[in-house]
C-alpha positions in Angstrom: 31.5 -15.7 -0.1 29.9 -19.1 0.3 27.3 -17.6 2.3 26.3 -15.1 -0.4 26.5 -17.6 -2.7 24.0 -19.9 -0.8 21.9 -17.2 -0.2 21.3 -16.3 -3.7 21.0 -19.9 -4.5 18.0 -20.4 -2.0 16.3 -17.0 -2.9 16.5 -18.7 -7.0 14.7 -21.5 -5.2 12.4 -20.0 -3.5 11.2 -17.5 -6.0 10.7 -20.5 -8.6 9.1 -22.8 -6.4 6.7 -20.1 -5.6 6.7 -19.0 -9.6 5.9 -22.7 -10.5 2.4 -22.6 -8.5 1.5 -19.5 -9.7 1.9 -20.8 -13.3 -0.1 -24.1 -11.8 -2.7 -22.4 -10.4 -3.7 -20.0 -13.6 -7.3 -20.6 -15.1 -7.6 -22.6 -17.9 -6.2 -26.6 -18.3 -3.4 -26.7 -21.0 -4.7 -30.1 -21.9 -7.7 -28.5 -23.1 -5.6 -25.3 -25.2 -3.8 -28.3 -26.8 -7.1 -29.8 -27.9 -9.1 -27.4 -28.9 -6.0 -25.7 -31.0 -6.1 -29.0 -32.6 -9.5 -29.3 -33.1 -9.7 -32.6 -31.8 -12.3 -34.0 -28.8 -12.0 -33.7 -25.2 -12.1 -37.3 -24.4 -11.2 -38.6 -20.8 -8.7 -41.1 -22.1 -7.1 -38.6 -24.6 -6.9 -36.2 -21.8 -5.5 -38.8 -19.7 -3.2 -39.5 -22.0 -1.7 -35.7 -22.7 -1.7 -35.6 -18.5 0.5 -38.4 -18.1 2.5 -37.8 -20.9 3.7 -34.5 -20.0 3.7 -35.4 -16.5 0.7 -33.3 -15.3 -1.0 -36.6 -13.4 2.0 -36.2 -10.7 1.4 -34.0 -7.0 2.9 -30.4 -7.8 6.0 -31.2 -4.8 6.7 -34.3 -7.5 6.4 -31.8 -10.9 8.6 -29.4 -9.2 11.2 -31.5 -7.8 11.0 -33.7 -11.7 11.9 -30.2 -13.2 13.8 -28.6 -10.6 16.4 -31.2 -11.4 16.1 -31.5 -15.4 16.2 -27.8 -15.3 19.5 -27.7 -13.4 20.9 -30.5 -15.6 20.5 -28.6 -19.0 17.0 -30.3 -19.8 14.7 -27.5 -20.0 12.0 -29.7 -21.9 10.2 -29.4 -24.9 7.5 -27.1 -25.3 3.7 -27.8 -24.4 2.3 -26.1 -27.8 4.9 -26.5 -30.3 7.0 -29.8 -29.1 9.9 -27.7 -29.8 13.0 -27.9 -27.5 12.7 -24.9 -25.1 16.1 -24.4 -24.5 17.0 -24.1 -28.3 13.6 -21.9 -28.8 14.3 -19.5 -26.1 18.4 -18.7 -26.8 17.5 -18.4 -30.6 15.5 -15.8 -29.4 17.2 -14.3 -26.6 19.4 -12.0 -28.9 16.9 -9.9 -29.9 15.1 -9.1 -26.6 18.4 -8.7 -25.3 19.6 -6.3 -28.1 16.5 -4.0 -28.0 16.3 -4.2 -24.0 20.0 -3.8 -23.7 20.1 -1.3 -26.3 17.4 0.8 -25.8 18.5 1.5 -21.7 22.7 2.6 -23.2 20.9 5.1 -25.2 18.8 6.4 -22.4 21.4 6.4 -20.5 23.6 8.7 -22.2 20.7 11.0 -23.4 19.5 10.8 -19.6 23.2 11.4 -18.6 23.0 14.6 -20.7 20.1 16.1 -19.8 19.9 15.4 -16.1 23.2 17.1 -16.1 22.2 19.9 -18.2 18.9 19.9 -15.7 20.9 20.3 -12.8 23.4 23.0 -14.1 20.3 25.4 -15.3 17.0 24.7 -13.0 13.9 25.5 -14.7 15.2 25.7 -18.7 14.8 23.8 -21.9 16.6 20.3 -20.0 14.7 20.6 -17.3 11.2 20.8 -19.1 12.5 18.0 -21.5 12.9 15.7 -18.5 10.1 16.1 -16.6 8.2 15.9 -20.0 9.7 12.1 -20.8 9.4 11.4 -17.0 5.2 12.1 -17.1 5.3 10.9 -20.7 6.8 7.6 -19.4 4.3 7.2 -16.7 1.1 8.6 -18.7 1.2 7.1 -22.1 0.9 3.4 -23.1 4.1 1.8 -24.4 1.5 -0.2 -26.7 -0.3 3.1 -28.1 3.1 5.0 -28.4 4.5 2.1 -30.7 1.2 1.7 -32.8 1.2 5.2 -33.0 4.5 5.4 -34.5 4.0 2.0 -36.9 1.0 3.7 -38.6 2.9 7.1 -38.8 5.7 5.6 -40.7 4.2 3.0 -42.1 1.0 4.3 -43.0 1.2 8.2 -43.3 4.8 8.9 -44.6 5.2 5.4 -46.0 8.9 5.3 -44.6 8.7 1.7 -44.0 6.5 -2.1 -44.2 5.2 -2.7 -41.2 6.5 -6.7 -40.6 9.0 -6.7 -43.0 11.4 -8.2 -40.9 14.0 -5.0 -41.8 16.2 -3.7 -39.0 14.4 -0.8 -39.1 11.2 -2.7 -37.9 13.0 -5.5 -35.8 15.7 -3.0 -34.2 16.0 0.5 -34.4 12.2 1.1 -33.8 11.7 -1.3 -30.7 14.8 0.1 -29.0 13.8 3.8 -29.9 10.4 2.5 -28.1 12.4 1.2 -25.0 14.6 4.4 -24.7 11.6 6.7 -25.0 10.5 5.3 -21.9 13.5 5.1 -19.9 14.8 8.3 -20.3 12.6 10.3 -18.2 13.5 8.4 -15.1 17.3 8.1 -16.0 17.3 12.2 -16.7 15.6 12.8 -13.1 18.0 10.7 -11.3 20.7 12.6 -12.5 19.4 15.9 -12.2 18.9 14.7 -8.4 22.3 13.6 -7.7 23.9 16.3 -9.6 21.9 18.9 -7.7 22.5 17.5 -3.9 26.1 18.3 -5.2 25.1 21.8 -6.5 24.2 22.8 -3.3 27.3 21.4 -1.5 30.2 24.0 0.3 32.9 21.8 -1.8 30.9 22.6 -4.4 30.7 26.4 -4.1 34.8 25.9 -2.7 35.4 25.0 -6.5 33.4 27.7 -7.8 35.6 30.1 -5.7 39.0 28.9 -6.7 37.8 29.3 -10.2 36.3 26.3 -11.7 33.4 27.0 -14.4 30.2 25.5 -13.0 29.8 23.2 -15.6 33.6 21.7 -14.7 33.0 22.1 -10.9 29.7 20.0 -11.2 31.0 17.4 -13.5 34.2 16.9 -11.9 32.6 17.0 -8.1 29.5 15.4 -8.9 29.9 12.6 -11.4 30.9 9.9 -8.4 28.0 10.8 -6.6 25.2 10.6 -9.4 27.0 7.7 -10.7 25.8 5.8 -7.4 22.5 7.6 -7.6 22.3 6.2 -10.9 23.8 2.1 -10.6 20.9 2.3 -7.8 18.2 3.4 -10.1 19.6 1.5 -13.4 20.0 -1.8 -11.6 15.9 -2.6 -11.4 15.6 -1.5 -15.4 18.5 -3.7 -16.3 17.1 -6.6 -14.0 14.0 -6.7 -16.0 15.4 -5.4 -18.9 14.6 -8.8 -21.3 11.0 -9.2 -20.0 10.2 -5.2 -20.3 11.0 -5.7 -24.1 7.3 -7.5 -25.0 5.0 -4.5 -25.8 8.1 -3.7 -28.3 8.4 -7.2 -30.1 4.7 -7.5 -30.0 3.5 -4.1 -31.6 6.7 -4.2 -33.8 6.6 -8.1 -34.6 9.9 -9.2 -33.1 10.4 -12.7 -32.6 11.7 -12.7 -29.6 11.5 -13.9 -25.8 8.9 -11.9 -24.3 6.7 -12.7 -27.6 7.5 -16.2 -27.0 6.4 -15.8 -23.6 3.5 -14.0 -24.3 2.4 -17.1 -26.9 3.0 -19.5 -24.1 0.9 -17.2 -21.5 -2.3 -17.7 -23.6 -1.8 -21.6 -24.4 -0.6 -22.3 -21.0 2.4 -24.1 -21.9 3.6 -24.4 -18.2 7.1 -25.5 -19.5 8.2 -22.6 -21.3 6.9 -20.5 -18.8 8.6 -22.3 -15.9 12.3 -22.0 -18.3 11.5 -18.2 -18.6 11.0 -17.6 -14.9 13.6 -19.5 -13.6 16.2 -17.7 -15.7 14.6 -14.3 -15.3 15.2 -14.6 -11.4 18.7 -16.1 -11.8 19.0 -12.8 -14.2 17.6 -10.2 -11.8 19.3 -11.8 -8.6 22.9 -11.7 -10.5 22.1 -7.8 -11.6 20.9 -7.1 -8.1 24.3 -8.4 -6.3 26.4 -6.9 -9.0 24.9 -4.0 -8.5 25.4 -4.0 -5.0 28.8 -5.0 -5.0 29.7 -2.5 -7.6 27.7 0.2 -4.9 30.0 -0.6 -1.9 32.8 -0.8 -4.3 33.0 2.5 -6.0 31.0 4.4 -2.4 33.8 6.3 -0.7 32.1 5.4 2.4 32.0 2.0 2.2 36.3 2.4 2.4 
């Protein structure tokens, strides 16, 4: 246990020490976004002066290590481009990226459930069209062009809603439609794939023969086995299931994380970017053992 523990805490380390140069080395000085945001000269002294004050005049290994250690204390910083506290900006936003992330992949989930199943049971039919259609829409189409497609359809044509209203209908149901649309096709094929190695097992046909429907035979037969085929495909959407939310709260105007992020992208504010990585691994590292303890757990092989 201690060893899984330690390595989990050194891959978080690693993957944020290598994060934090990647942020360091973009193009562009955030000095200079501050600045020119402000409308105010490029002096050397005032320069000088934003360097040193948010600690930018230090050797990276010394910046790292400085907010390695606030970070682990519960001092996330304050924000490059607003001054605002990070920590306190990012959880008042963290609900809604986690409520249309997190909400969006339960619904694909149980309309994938259904229709991989479905899939599987009649080959080449209406549920097996439907998902390869969402699998090749979710691959083909932009999630940016579906949303803005769907804004000015509402909003526009049938004058249903007001765009950036802040209604649930804009800030909820709409982004997590968005993120289900997207998911589902995936989610469906995985089940149809589990559900059909099962089809074509001799328990399977053994069940058919002592009487079993082939809709209760499947089900009851193959619903352990797609359910790993599934946690194995599920854990990688769920991992990145906060981040994956930003084409939604941008087209839809959600003020949320990955908009937060996206804001901090363009002004460089290292600081908020460095908060959103670090917790984004810790996130996907906890899914990722979860879902491989959950996988050894619940595999009758792994008894």
């Amino acid at each position: 246990m201690v060893r899984h523990l330690g390595a989990v805490v050194l891959s978080w380390l690693c993957v944020t020490a290598v994060c934090f140069c990647a942020i360091h080395a973009l193009p562009g000085d955030p000095v200079e976004i501050f600045l020119q945001h402000l409308n105010v000269a490029a002096t050397p002294e005032t320069v000088a002066a934003l360097r040193a004050s948010w600690g930018l005049d230090r050797p990276l290994p010394v910046q790292f290590a400085n907010w390695i250690s606030s970070f682990l204390l519960g001092d996330w910083g304050v924000s490059f481009q607003t001054g605002a506290d990070i920590a306190h900006d990012l959880g008042r936003r963290l609900p809604w990226s986690a409520a249309i992330g997190i909400g969006g992949l339960a619904i694909a989930t149980v309309i994938g459930t259904v229709l991989g199943f479905r899939a599987a049971l009649h080959p080449g039919r209406a549920c097996d069209t439907a998902t390869r259609f969402f699998a090749v829409a979710g691959q083909a189409l932009p999630a940016f062009a579906v949303g803005l497609v769907v804004l000015w359809l509402l909003a526009a044509e049938l004058r249903l809603i007001r765009p950036f209203s802040g209604s649930a209908m804009t800030r909820l149901v709409l982004p997590i439609a968005l993120v289900a649309f997207f998911s589902i096709g995936g989610i469906s094929r995985l089940v149809r794939s589990g559900f059909v190695v099962v089809s074509r097992a001799a328990y399977f046909r053994t069940a058919l023969a002592k009487g079993l429907s082939p809709a209760t035979a499947l089900w009851r037969h193959g619903r352990r086995h797609t359910g790993l085929v599934l946690l194995a495909g599920l854990a990688p959407e769920l991992a990145w299931v906060v981040g994956g939310t930003a084409v939604a709260e941008i087209v839809f105007g959600v003020p949320g994380v990955s908009e937060r992020v996206v804001q901090a992208v363009a002004a460089r504010d290292y600081a908020v970017l460095q908060a959103y990585v670090a917790l984004i691994a810790a996130w996907m590292l906890f899914v990722l053992k979860v879902a491989i303890w959950m996988g050894h757990h619940f595999d009758p092989r792994a008894v």
